[in-house]
N, C-alpha and C positions, 0 to 999 in steps of 0.2 A: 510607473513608479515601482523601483524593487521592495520586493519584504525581506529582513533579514533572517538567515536559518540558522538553526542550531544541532549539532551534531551528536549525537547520545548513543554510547554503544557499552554494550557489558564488559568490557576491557578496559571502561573509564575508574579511575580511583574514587568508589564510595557508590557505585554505581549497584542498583539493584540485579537480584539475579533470579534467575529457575533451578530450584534445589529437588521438585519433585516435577514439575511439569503440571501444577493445577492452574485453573482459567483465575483463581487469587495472587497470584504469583506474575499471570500478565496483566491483571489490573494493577497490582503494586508497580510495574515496568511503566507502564502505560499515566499512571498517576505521577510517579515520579518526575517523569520528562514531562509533560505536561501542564502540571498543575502546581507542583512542589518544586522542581530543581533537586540537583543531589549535587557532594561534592563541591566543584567550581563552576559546575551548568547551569544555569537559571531557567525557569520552567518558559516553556513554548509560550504561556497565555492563553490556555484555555481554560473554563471551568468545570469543575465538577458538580453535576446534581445530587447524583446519588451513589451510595456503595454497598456492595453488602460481597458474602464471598463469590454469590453467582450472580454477579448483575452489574453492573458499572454503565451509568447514563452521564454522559461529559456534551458539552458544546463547543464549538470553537470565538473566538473573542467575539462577545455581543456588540460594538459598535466597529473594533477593526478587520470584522470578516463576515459573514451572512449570518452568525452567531445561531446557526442549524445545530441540531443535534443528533447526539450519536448512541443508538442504546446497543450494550456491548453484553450478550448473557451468553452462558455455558449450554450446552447441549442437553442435559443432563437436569439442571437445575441445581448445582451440588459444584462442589469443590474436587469433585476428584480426577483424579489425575489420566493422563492421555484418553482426552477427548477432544471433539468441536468448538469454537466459541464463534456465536454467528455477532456481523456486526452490519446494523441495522441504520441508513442514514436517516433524518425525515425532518420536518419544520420544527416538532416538540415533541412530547411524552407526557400522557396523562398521567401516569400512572401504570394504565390499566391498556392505552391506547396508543398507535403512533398517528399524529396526523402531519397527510401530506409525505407518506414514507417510499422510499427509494428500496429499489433492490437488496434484496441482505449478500451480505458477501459473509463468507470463511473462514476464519486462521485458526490453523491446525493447533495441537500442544503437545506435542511428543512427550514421555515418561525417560526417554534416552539420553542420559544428561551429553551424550556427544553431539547432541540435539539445541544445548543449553542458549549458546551466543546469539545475540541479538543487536541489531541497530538500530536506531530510527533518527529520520529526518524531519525536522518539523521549522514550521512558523506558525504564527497567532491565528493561521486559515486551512492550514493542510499538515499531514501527515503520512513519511511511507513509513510502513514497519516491515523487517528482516528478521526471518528467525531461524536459527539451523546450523547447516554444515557440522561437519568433523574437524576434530584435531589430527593433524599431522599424523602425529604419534600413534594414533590406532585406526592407523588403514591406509589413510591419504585421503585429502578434500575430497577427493572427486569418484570412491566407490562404495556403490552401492546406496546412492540416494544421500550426496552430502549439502542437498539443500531442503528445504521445508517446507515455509508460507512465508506469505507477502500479500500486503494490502495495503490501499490508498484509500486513505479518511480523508475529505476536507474541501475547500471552495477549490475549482477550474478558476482558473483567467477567463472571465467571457468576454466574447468580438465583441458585445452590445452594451453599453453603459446600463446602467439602471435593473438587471437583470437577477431578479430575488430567485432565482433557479439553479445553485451553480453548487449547490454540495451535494457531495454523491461518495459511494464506497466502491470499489474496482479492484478487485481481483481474479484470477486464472481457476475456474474450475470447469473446464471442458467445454464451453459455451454457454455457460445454463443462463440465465436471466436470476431467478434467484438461488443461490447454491444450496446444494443438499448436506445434513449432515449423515454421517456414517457409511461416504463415500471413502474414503480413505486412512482412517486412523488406525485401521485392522493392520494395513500392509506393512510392509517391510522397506519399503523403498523411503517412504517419510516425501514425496512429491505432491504439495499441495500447490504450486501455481510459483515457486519464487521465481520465475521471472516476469510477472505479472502477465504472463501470454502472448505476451507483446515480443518474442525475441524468432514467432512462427507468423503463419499467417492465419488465424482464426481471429474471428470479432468478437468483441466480450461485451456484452451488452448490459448497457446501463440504463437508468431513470429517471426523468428529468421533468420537469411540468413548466407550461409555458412563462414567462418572463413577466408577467406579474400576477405568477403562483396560480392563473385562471383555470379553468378548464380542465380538461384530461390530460395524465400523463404521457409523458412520449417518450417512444424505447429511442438511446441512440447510441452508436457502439463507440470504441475506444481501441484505434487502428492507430499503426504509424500509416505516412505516404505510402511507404515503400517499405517493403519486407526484405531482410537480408535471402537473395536466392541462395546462398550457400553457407548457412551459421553455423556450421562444423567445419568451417576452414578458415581462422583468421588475416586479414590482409593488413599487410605495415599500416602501423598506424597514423602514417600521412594522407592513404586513400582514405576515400569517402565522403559523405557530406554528413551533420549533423541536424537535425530535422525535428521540431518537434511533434509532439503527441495529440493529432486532435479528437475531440468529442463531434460527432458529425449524424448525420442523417443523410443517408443518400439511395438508404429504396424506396423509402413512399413520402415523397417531399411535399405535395400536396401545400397546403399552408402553415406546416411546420418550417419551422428554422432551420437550414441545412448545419450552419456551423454554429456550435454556440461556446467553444474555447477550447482551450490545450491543461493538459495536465501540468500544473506547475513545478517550472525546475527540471521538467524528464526530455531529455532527448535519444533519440535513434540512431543510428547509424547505416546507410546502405549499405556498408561492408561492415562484417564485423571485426574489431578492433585488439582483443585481446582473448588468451584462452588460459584455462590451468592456474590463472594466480589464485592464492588462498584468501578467500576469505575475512573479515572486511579490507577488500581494495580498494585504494582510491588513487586516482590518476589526475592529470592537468587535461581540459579542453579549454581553451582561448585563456588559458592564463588563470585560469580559475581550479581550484580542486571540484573534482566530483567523485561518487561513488560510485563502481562499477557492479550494475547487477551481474555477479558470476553467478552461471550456470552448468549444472552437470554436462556433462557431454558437448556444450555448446558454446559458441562464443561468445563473447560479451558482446553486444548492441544495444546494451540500454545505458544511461549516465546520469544520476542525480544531482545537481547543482548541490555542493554544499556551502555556499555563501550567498545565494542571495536569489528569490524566484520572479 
């Protein structure tokens, strides 16, 4: 059964913005699509726990998605501007405690308002967020680091019914299991992961505990099939096949679960498909819009469903 999605980007009329780059400013983005609606969008369906300027705890819909939660805090503890903000998956939040928590993932906050534009795609279960690129007008998309961060909040599609294990956070920082802060917000380039790592061949490893929440956790990565061999050279966009994203286990399979789903809405491409468009693009696959993760130097091979996961 599909979930429907909704489109949210800072080029919407009424839509929230980044005027300095504080972790207040992506909780207002993040709140708005989510919980509030802005404009003529209607909010995703998720809820909010708690806010304050360094800290933001949201869940996704309590009886239409695993209704897990997500605690989202600053690096810093503080409001100010160009830092880390780690986001943290897990069953709940005391307070004081996560229990049952998943790997923390990343999203950068640049102070560069060329930095500013943002998208996200959302349903009542899952979340991508886009934040980044330049304007045209001062440089061109594509020099000198004209994308940012990216991350996936929210339930997998899993193979097995009944599977209380399926929210998790997924983003590109070098391989690490849980990401570091103050790896990147010094530099210049402004590359924290926007093509969620998925456009190379490295595994980004996530965390999962078995299917009815028992026992020990289990690391499992977030690979396409197939890795574009050459994503600096785009191929017409009739080659190729489109493929989804699975969550899988396949070094120490022991009596772990090899598959346990795909990333909702995300597909791959064997070849890559397009190169150079600015910034949010979105193209037709089987009749449908999606959004194309563009990346610096690379081609697009990744695609977000925008209607429906």
């Amino acid at each position: 059964m599909s979930v429907p999605v909704t489109v949210y980007s800072s080029q919407d009329t009424g839509a929230p913005q980044f005027v300095e780059g504080k972790p207040s400013e992506l909780f207002n983005v993040l709140k708005s699509c989510l919980i509030d609606g802005y404009g003529s969008k209607p909010p995703a369906g998720w809820q909010l726990q708690s806010l304050s300027e360094s800290e933001m705890v949201i869940n996704n819909h309590p009886t239409e998605a695993s209704g897990f939660t997500a605690r989202i805090a600053s690096e810093r503890g503080d409001d100010s501007p160009k830092q880390c903000v780690s986001v943290t998956p897990m069953k709940s939040w005391t307070g004081t405690e996560a229990l049952l928590p998943g790997y923390m993932k990343v999203i950068y906050i640049a102070s560069d308002a060329r930095f500013f534009h943002w998208v996200l795609i959302a349903s009542k279960s899952a979340f991508y967020f886009f934040k980044g690129w330049r304007d045209a007008s001062v440089g061109g998309p594509y020099q000198f680091g004209a994308k940012e961060t990216a991350v996936f909040l929210g339930d997998i599609k899993p193979v097995v019914a009944n599977d209380l294990s399926i929210f998790l956070a997924y983003g590109a920082d070098g391989g690490k299991k849980n990401h570091t802060f103050n790896s990147r917000y010094g530099s210049g380039d402004y590359d924290f992961g926007y093509d969620l790592g998925l456009n190379g061949n490295e595994d980004k490893t996530v965390l999962l505990y078995d299917r009815a929440l028992d026992g020990s956790p289990i690391d499992y990565r977030v690979a396409p099939m197939l890795v574009n061999s050459n994503p600096k050279a785009p191929a017409p966009p009739t080659d190729g096949l489109y493929l989804p994203v699975f969550v899988m286990n396949d070094k120490d399979i022991g009596t772990q679960q090899f598959l346990r789903g795909t990333l909702p809405g995300l597909i791959h491409t064997t070849e890559p498909m397009h190169r150079n468009e600015t910034p949010p693009f979105f193209t037709q696959v089987n009749d449908q819009t999606h959004y194309a993760v563009v990346t610096i130097q690379e081609a697009v091979g990744l695609y977000i469903n925008c209607e429906a996961w």
